[in-house]
C-alpha positions as CSV (number, residue, x, y, z in Angstrom):
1,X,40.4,44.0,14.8
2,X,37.8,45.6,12.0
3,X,34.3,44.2,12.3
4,X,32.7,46.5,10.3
5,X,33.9,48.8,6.9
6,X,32.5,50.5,4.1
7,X,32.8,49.2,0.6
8,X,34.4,51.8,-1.8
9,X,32.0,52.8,-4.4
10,X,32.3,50.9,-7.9
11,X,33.3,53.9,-10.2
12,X,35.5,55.2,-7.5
13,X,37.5,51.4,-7.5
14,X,37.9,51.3,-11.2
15,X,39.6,54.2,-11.5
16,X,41.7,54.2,-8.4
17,X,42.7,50.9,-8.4
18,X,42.4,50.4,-12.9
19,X,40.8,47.1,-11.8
20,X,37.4,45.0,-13.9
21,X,34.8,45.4,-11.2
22,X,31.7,43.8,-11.1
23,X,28.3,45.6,-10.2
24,X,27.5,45.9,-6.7
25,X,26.1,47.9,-3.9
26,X,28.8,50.2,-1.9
27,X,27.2,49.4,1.2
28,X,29.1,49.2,4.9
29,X,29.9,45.4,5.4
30,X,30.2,43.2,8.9
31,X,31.4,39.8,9.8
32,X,30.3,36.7,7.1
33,X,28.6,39.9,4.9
34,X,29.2,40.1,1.3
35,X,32.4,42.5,0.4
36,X,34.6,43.2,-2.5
37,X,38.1,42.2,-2.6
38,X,40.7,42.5,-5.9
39,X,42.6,39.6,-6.6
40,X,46.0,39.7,-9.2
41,X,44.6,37.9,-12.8
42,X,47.0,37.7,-15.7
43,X,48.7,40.8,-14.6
44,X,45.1,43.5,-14.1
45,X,43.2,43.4,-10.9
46,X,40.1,42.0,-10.8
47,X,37.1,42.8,-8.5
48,X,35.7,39.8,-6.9
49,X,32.2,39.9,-4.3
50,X,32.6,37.1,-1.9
51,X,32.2,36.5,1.7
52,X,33.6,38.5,4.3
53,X,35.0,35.8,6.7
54,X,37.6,33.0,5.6
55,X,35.8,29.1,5.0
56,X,37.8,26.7,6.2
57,X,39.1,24.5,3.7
58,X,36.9,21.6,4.0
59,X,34.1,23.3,5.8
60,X,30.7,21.7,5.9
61,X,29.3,25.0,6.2
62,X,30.5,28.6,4.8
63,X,29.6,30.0,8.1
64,X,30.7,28.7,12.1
65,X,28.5,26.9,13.9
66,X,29.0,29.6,16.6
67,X,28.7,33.8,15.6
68,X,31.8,33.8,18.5
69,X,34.4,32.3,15.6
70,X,34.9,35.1,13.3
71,X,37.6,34.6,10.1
72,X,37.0,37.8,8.8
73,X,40.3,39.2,10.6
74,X,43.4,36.8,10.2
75,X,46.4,37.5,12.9
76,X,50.0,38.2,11.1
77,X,51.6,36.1,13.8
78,X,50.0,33.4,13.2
79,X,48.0,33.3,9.4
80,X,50.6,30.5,8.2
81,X,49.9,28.2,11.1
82,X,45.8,28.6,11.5
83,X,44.1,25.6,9.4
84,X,41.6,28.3,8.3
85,X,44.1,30.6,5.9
86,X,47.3,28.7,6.3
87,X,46.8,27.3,2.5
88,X,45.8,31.1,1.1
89,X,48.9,32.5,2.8
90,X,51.2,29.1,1.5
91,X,49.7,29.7,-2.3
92,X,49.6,32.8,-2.2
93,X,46.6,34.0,-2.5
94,X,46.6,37.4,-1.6
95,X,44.4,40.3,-2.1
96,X,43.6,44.0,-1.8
97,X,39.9,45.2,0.0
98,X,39.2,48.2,-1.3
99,X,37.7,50.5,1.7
100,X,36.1,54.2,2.0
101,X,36.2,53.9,5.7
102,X,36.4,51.1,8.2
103,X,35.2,51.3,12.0
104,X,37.2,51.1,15.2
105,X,36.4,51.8,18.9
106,X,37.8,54.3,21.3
107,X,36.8,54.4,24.6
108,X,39.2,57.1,26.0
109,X,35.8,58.9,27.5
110,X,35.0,55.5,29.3
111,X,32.2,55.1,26.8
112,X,32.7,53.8,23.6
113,X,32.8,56.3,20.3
114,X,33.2,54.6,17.3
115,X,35.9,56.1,14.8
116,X,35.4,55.5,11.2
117,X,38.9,55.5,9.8
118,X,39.4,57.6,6.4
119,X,42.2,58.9,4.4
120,X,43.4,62.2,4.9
121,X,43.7,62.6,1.0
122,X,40.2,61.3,0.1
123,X,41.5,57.8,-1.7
124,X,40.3,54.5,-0.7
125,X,41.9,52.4,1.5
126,X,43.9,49.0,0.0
127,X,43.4,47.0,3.1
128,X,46.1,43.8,3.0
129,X,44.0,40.3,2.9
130,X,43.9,37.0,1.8
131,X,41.0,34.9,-0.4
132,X,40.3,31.8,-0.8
133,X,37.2,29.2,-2.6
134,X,35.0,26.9,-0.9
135,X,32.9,24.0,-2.8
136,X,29.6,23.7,-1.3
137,X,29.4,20.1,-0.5
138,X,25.6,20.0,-1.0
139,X,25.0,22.3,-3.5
140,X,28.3,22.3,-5.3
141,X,28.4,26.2,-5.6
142,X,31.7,27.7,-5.6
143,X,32.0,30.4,-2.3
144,X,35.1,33.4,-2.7
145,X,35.9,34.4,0.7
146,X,38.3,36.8,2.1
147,X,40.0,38.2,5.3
148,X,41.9,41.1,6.5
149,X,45.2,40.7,8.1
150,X,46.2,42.5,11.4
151,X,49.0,43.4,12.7
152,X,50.0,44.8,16.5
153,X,49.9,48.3,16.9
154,X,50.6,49.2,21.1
155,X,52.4,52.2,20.7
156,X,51.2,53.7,17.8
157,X,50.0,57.4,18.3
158,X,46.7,57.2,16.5
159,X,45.6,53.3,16.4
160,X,47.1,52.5,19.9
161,X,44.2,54.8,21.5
162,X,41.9,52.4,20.0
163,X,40.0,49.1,21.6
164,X,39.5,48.9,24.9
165,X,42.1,48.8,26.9
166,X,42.7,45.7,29.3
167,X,43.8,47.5,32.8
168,X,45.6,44.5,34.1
169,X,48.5,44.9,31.2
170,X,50.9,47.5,30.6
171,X,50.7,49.8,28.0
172,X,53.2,47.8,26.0
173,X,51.7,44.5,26.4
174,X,48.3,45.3,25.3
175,X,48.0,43.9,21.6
176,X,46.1,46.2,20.1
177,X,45.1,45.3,16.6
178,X,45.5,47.0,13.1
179,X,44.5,46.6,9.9
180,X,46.8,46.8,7.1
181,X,46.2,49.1,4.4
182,X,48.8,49.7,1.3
183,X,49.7,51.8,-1.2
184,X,50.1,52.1,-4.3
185,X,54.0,51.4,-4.5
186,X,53.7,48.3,-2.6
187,X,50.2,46.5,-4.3
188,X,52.6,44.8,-6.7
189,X,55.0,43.0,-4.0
190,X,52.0,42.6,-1.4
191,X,50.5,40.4,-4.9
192,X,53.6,38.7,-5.7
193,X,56.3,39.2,-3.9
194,X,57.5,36.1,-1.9
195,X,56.8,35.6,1.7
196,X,59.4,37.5,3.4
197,X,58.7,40.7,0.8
198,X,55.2,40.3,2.0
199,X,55.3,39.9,5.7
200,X,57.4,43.2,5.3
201,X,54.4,45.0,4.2
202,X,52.6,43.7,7.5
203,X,53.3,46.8,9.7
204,X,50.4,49.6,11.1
205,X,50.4,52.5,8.5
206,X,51.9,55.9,9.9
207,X,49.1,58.3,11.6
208,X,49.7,61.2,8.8
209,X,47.4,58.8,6.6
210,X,44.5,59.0,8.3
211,X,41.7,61.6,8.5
212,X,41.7,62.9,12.3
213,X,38.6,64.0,12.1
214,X,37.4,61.6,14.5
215,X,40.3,62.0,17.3
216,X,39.6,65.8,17.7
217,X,36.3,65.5,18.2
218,X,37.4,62.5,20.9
219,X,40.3,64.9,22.3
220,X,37.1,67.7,22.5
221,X,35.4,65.6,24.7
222,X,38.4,64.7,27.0
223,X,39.7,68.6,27.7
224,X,35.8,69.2,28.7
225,X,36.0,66.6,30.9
């Protein structure tokens, strides 16, 4: 799971992504922090800051009473079932989260080095999520929040040497988490494509994406060892 990414800066969305934008800060964003997202409105994108972390539908509160619950990542197996995004995923209400980087951990060393995911080509991530309202019951102010949706990537040559590994499973059984970021060709079904075109989409992105910046400096450190 992503607990912490990088807002892509205003300008840079607009003409990547052709979308209205409001103003805002391009600043890096954690759990129940205030984030971008792009949302489909009469056929353009449109940029909308809201709440990093999914409010329950009838939520007394925009924020759990414990920092232990966090919406801001939403499991593919199971975001039709959970109370807190099965109505945005039954809508839909899907959304693209426009990214420069977002953070993982490897811990290959046997200490922690955090990898900040980029493109290789420079672009921002589209990161696959969902939004949703929430009606302040004492104040009546009208709350967007959003999530990202992750997906299980054991296996996969880059992500699967990320999160720490638990060393009672098998390599294969370790659920590993990944977030799922799209491009351009698919933004249109991911937006408005039914529910099997979209849960098509949910698979980890192929290593040649990313930037390995960040895994040769790790795989430095591990031929030194």
């Amino acid at each position: 799971m992503c607990n912490l990414y990088h807002m892509a800066p205003r300008l840079h969305v607009e003409a990547f992504f052709r979308a209205f934008v409001p103003e805002y800060s391009p600043l890096p964003v954690g759990p129940f922090g205030t984030g971008l997202f792009l949302r489909s409105n009469g056929g353009e994108l449109q940029g909308i800051v809201g709440q990093w972390g999914m409010i329950q539908p009838g939520a007394k509160a925009r924020r759990p009473d414990s920092r232990a619950i966090l919406t801001n990542n939403a499991r593919a197996e199971t975001v039709a079932t959970r109370p807190t995004y099965r109505a945005a995923w039954a809508a839909p209400r899907r959304c693209l989260i426009p990214a420069s980087w977002y953070q993982e951990p490897n811990w290959e060393t046997g200490k922690n080095i955090w990898w900040r995911l980029t493109r290789a080509d420079g672009d921002p991530w589209a990161i696959a999520g969902l939004w949703n309202e929430w009606t302040d019951p004492t104040t009546g102010e009208v709350i967007p929040s959003f999530t990202m949706i992750t997906v299980n990537c054991d296996g996969h040559p880059l992500l699967g040497r990320l999160h720490r590994p638990d060393p009672k499973l098998p390599d294969d059984a370790q659920d590993k988490r990944s977030l799922v970021p799209l491009e351009r060709g698919q933004w249109e079904e991911w937006l408005h494509g039914d529910e099997t075109q979209a849960r098509a989409l949910l698979v980890p992105p192929p290593a040649e994406r990313f930037d390995l910046a960040d895994a040769q400096r790790t795989d430095a450190l591990l031929r030194a060892k």
